[in-house]
C-alpha positions in Angstrom: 265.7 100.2 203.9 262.2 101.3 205.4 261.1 101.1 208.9 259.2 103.6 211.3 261.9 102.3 214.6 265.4 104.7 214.2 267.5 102.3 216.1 266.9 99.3 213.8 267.9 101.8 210.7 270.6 102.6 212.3 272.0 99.3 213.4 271.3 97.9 209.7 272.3 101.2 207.6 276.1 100.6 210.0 276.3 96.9 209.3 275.2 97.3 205.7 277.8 100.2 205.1 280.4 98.5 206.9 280.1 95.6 203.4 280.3 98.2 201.3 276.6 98.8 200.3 274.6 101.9 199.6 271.9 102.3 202.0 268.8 104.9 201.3 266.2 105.2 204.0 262.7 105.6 204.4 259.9 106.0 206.7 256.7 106.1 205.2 255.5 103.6 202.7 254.8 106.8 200.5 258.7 108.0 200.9 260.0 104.2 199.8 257.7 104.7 196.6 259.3 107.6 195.7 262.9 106.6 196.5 262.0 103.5 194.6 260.5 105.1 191.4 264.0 107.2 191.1 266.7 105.1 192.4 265.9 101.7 191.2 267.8 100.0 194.3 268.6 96.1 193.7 267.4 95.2 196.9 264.8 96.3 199.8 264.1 95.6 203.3 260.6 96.7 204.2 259.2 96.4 207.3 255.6 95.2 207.3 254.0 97.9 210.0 254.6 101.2 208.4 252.2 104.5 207.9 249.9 104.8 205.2 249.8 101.7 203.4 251.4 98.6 204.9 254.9 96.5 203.6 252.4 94.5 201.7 251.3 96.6 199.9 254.5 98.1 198.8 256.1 95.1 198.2 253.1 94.1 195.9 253.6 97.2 194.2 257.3 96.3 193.5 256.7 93.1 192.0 253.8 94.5 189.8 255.3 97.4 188.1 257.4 96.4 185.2 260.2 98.7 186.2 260.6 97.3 189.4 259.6 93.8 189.0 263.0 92.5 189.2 264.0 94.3 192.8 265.3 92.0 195.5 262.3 92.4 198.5 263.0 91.4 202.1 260.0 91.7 204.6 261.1 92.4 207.7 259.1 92.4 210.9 257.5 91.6 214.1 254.1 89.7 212.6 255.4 86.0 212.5 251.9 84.2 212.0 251.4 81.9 209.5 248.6 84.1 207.5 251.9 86.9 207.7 254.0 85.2 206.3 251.4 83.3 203.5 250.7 86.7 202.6 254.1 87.9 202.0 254.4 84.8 199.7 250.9 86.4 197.8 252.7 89.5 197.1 256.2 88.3 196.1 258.3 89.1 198.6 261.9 87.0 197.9 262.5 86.9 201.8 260.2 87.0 204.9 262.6 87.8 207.9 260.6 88.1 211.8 262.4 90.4 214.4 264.4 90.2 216.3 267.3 89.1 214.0 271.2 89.2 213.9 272.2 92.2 211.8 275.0 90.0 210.8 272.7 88.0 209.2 270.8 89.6 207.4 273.7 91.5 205.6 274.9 87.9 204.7 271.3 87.2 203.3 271.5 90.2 201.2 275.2 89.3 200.0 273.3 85.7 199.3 270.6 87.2 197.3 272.3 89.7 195.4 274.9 86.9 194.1 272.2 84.8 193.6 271.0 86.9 190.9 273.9 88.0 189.2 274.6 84.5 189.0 270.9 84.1 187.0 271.7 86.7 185.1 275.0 86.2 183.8 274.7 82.1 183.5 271.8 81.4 180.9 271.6 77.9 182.6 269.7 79.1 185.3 267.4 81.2 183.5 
């Protein structure tokens, strides 16, 4: 999870926890490259606004290096114009999310998307 506001990671990182996931955290767009590169998470929630390079631009790096291609990306942030949210699209993002929104629902999109793809994975139907 990456986002520059401490009480939104900490409101998420409880709600996430409290399903049973993992949660690594980040500030920078510099410090979720490098947690990325390592851990190899299944899924990330990136806000758009961060220092350094922008949510875009990470999420474009996901989905363009071969060893991360197949992470789960949720943008998550205040810019809810149309141009955001087309450009979110041109750089791959599986799920554009505008704040404010219910923590409770988020973790049930993530619980969504997570059995969504082992679903593709494991039923060569859907592939």
């Amino acid at each position: 999870m990456v986002d520059d506001e401490p009480g939104i990671r900490k409101i998420l990182r409880l709600f996430l926890e409290l399903e049973g996931f993992s949660v690594l955290e980040a500030i920078t767009a510099n410090q979720v490259i490098s947690v990325i590169s390592k851990e190899k998470p299944q899924l990330v929630i990136l806000d758009v606004i961060l220092c350094g390079q922008t949510g875009f631009d990470v999420c474009e790096w996901i989905k363009n290096n071969p060893e991360t291609k197949d992470i789960i990306v949720f943008l998550f942030t205040a810019l809810n114009q149309d141009h955001d949210y087309h450009e979110g699209q041109r750089v791959g993002c599986d799920l554009y999310l505008t704040k404010p929104q219910n923590p409770k629902d988020i973790v049930e999109k993530v619980n969504q998307f997570l059995n969504n793809k082992y679903y593709n994975q494991t039923n060569p139907i859907n592939q």
